[in-house]
C-alpha positions as CSV (number, residue, x, y, z in Angstrom):
1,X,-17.4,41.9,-147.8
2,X,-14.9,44.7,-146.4
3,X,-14.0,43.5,-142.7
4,X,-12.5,45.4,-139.9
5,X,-8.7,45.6,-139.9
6,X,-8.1,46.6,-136.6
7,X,-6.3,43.8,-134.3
8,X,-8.3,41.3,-132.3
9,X,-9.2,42.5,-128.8
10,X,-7.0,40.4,-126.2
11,X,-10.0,39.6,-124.7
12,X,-13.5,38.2,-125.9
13,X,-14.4,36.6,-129.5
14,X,-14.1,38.7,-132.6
15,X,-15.7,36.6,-135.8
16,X,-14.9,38.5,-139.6
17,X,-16.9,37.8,-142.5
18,X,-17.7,34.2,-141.1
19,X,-19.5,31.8,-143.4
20,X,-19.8,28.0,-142.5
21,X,-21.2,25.2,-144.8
22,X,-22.8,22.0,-144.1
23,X,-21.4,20.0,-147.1
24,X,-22.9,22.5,-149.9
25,X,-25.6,24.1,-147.5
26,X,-24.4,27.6,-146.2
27,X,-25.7,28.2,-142.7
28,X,-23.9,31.0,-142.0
29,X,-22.8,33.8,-144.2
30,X,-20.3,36.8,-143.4
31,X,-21.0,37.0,-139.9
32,X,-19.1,39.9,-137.9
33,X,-19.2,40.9,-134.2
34,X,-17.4,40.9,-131.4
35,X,-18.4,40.2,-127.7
36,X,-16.3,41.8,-124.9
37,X,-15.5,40.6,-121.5
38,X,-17.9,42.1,-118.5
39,X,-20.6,41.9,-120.7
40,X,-23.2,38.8,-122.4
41,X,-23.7,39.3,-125.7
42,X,-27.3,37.5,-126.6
43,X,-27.6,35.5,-129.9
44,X,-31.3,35.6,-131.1
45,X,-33.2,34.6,-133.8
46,X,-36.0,32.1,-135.8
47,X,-35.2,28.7,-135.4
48,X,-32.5,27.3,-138.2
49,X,-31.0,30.8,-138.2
50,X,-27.2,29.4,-137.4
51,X,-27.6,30.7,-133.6
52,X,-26.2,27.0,-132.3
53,X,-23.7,27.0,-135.5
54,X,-22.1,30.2,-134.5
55,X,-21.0,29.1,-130.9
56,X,-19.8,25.8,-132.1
57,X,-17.0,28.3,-133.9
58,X,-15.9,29.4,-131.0
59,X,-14.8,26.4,-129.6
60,X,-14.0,24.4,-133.0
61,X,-16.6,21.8,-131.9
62,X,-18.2,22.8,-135.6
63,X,-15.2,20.4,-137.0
64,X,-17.0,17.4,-135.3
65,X,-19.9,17.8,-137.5
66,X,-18.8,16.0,-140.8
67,X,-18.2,18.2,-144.1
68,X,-18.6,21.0,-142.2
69,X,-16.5,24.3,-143.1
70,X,-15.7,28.0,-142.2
71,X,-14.6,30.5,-143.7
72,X,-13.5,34.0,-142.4
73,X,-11.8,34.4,-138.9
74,X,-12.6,34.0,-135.6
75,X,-10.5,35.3,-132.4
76,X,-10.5,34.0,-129.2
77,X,-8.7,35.7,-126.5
78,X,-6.8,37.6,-129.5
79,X,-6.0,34.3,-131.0
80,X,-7.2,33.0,-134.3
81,X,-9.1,29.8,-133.5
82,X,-7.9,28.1,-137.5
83,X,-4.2,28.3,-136.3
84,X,-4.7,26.9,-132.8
85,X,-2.9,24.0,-132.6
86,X,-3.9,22.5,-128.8
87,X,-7.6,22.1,-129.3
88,X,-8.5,21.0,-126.1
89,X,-6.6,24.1,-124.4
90,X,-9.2,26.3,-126.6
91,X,-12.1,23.9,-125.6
92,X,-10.9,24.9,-121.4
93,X,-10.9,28.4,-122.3
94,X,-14.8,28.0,-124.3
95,X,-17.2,26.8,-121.4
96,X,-20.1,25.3,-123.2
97,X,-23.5,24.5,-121.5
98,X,-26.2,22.7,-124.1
99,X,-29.6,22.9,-124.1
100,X,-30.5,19.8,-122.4
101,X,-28.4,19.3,-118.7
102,X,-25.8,16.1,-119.9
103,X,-25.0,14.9,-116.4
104,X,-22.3,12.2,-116.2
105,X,-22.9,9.5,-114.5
106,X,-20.7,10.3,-111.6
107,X,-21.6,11.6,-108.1
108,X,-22.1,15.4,-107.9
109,X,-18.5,15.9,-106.6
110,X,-17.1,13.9,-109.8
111,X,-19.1,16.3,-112.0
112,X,-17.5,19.2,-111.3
113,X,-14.5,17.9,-110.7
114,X,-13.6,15.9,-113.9
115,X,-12.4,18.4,-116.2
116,X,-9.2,19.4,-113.5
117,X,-8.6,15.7,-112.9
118,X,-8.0,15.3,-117.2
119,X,-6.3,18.3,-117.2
120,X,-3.9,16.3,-114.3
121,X,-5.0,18.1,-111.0
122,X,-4.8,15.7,-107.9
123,X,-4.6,17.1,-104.9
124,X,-7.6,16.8,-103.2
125,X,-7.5,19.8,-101.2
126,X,-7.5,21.8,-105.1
127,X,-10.1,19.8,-106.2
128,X,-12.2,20.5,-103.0
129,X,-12.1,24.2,-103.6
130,X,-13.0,24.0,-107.6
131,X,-16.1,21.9,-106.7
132,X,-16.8,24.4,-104.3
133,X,-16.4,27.7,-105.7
134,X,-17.9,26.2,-109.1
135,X,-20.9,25.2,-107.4
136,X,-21.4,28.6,-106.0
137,X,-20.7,30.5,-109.0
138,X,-23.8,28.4,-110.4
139,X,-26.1,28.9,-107.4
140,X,-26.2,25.0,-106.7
141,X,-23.5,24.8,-103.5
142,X,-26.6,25.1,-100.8
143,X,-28.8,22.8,-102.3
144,X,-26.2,19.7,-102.8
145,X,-23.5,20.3,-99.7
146,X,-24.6,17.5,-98.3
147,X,-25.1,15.5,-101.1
148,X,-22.0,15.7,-102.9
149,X,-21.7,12.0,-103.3
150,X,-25.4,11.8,-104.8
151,X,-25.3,10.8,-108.4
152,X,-25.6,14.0,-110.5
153,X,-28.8,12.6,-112.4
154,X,-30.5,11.9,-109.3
155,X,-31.0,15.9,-108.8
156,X,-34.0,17.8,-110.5
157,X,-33.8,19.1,-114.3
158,X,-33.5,22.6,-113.0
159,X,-30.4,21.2,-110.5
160,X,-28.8,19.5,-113.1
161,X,-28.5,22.5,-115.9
162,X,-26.7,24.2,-113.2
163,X,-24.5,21.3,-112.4
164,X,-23.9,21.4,-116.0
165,X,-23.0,25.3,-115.9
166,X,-20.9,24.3,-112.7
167,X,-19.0,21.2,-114.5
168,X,-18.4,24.3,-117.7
169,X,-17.2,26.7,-114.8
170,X,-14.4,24.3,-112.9
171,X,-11.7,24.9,-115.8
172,X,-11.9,28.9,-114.9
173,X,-12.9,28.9,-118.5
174,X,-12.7,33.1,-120.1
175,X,-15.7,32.9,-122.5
176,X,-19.0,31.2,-121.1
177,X,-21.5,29.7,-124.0
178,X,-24.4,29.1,-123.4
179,X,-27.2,27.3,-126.1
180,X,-31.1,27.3,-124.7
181,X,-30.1,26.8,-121.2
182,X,-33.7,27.7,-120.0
183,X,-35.3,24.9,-122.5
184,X,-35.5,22.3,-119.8
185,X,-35.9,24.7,-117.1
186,X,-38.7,25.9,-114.9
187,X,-39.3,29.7,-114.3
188,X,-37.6,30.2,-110.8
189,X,-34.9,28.3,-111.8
190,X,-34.5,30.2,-114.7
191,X,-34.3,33.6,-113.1
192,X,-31.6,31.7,-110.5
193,X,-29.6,31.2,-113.6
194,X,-29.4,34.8,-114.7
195,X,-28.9,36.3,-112.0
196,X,-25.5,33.8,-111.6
197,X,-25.1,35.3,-115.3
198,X,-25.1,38.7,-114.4
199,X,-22.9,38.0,-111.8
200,X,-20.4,35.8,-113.8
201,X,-19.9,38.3,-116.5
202,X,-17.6,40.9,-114.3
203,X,-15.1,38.1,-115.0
204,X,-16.0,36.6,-118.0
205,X,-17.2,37.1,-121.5
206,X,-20.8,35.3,-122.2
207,X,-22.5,34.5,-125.1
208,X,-26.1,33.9,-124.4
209,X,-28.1,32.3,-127.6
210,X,-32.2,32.1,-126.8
211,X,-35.4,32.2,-128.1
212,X,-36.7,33.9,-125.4
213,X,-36.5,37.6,-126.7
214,X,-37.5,38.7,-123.2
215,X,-34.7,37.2,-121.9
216,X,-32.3,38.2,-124.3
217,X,-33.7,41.7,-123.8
218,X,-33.1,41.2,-119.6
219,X,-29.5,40.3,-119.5
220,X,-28.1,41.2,-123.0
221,X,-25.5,43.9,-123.1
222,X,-25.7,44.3,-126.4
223,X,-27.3,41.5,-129.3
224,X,-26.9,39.7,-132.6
225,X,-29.7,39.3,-134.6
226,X,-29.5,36.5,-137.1
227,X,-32.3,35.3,-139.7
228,X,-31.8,32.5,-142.1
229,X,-27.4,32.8,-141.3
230,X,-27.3,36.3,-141.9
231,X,-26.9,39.2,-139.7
232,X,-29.4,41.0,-139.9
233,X,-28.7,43.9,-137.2
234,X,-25.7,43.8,-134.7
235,X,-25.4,46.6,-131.0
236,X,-26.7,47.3,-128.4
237,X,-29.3,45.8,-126.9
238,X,-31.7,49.2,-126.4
239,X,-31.2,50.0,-129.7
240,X,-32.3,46.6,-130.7
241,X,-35.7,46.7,-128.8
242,X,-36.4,50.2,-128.6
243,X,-38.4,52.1,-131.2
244,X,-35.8,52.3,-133.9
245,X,-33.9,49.8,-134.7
246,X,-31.6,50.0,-137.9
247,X,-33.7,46.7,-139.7
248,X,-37.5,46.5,-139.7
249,X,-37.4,43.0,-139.6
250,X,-35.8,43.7,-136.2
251,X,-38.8,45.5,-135.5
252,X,-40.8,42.7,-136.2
253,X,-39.4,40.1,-134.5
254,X,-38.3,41.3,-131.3
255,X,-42.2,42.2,-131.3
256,X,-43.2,38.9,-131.8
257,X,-44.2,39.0,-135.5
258,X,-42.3,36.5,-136.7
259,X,-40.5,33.4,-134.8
């Protein structure tokens, strides 16, 4: 497959011809896009399609999972993530919020402030305004002010996804992933969520996988459609859901054919 040879963008994730194998199982296969800062770039697709796979890349958490392998390149911040050699600088750059809230069994406060204490900030006044501004940036600051020495599992489900999105955003991280957030979610506090995303991406580049084509079709700038690890149809996101797409079997399952 003939990939783009222009240079990486300085900014964002640019993946070329990216395959990636569970031991002999392909899961992914000659993947190329790119996903731009200022904008969230939604991942849909059928269940089993690689949509999880594909942000594990990005952050080289896909080398955890044993005989795993990729192929093709991947650029983060105009660096190719195979030839990084600090892993956990990439990982502070790669915010990554799961689809089930993991809260760690630390107060609130500790959450969000773990990941500047390992990377060795102290001072308390710093840490003070990274709790802060983190738990504002994820719409939870007004709801746990007061409680910021309550244990982070004692909050609700929909509280604790966005202490997780607050614990991703406390390293200032420049992409934002994010996997199912809305899975364990109710409604309301799923619309609280995107409208934090809309916010967050003037400063930062998202990457939004869902099932929830609506959703995708709400706050997507522009989308990747996979089905079974191939690309199936890659721009923006009217194109994608309007009355033309390039693929019919875009058609189909952003109608709800198929799922």
């Amino acid at each position: 497959m003939v990939t783009s040879i222009l240079p990486p963008a300085l900014d964002g994730v640019d993946a070329r011809d990216l395959s990636v194998w569970y031991g002999t199982r392909k899961v992914l296969e000659g993947i190329t896009f790119d996903a731009r800062r200022g904008e969230i770039l939604g991942i849909i697709g059928p269940a089993s399609s690689g949509k999880s796979t594909l942000l594990k890349c990005v952050n080289r958490t896909l080398e955890l999972v044993p005989y795993s392998r990729m192929t093709g390149t991947l650029f983060v911040e105009g660096m190719d993530v195979a030839r990084i050699t600090d892993v956990q600088a990439l990982r502070r750059k790669v915010g990554m919020v799961f689809p089930l809230p993991v809260g760690l069994p630390l107060s609130v406060y500790d959450n969000v402030a773990y990941a500047p204490r390992m990377a060795g900030l102290r001072r308390k006044v710093v840490l003070d305004e990274i709790v802060e501004k983190s738990l504002r940036q994820a719409a939870l600051w007004d709801e746990v002010k007061d409680r910021l020495n309550l244990l982070g599992t004692r909050l609700s489900g929909g509280q604790q996804q966005r202490l997780t999105i607050a614990r991703a955003l406390s390293h200032e991280p420049e992409i934002l992933c994010l996997d199912e957030f809305s899975i364990a979610v109710d409604p309301v506090t799923t619309m609280k969520i995107e409208d934090v995303l809309v916010d967050l991406k003037k400063e930062i580049t998202i990457l939004l996988v869902t099932n929830l084509v609506q959703q995708a079709r709400r706050l997507a700038d522009r989308v990747v459609f996979l089905n079974a690890g191939k690309l199936v149809e890659f721009g923006k996101t009217e194109v994608l859901f309007g009355e033309n797409p390039r693929e019919r079997l875009t058609f189909d399952y952003v109608r709800g054919k198929f799922g």
